[in-house]
MARKE-924664 format. One record per residue (C-alpha): residue number from 1; residue in three letters; x, y, z. Coordinates in steps of 0.2 Angstrom, whole numbers. Last residue first. Layout:
@i:NUM&aa:ala&X:X&Y:Y&Z:Z $
...
end
This chain:
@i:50&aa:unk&X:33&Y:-6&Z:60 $
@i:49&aa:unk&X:45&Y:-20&Z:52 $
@i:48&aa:unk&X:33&Y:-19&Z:38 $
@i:47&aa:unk&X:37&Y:-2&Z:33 $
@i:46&aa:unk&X:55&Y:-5&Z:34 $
@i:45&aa:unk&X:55&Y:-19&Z:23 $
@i:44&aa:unk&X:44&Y:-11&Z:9 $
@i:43&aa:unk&X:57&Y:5&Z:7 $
@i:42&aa:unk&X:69&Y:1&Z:-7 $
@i:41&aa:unk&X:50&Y:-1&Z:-16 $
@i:40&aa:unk&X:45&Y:16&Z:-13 $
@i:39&aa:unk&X:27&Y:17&Z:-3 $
@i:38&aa:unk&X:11&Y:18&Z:-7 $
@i:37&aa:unk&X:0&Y:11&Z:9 $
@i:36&aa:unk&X:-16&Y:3&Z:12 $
@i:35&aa:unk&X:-23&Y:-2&Z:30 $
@i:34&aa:unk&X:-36&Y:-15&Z:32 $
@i:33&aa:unk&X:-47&Y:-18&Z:47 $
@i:32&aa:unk&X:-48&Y:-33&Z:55 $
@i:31&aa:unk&X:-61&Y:-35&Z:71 $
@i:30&aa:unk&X:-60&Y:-38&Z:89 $
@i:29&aa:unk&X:-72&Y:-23&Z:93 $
@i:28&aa:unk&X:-62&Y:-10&Z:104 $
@i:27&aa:unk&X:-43&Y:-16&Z:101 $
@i:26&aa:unk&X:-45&Y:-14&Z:81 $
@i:25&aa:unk&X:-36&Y:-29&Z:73 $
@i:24&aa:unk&X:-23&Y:-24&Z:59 $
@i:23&aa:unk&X:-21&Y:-31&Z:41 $
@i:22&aa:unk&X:-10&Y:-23&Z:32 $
@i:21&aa:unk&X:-8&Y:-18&Z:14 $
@i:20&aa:unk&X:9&Y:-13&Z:6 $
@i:19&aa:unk&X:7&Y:-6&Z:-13 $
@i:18&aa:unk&X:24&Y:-4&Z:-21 $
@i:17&aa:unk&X:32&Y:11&Z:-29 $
@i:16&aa:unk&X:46&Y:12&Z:-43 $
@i:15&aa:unk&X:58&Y:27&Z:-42 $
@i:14&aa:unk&X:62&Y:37&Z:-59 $
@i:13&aa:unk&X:72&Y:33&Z:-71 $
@i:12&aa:unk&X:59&Y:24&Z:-82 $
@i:11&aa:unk&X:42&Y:29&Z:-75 $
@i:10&aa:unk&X:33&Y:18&Z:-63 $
@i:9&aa:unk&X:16&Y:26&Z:-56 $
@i:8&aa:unk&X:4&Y:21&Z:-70 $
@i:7&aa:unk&X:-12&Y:25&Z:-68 $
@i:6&aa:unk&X:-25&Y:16&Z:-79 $
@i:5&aa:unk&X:-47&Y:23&Z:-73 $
@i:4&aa:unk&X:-57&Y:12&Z:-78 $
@i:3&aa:unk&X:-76&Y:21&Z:-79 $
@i:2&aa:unk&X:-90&Y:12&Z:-74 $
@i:1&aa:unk&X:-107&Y:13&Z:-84 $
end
């Protein structure tokens, strides 16, 4: 049987955290590849800008 595993990563004071997943094409095969980040909310702008 599979487990469920329940995280919670926003706690009241503290700093809320977004999930920012790119998509980015590998120059020797062609292909998309998927690249997942954790990163402060405040910061999502300046991630993407990268």
């Amino acid at each position: 049987m599979a487990k469920k595993v329940v995280a919670t990563l926003k706690k009241e004071g503290g700093i809320t955290y977004s999930k920012v997943i790119r998509a980015v094409k590998s120059e020797k095969t062609g292909a998309y590849t998927f690249k997942e980040e954790m990163v402060p909310s405040t910061l999502v702008q300046e991630t993407l800008k990268k």
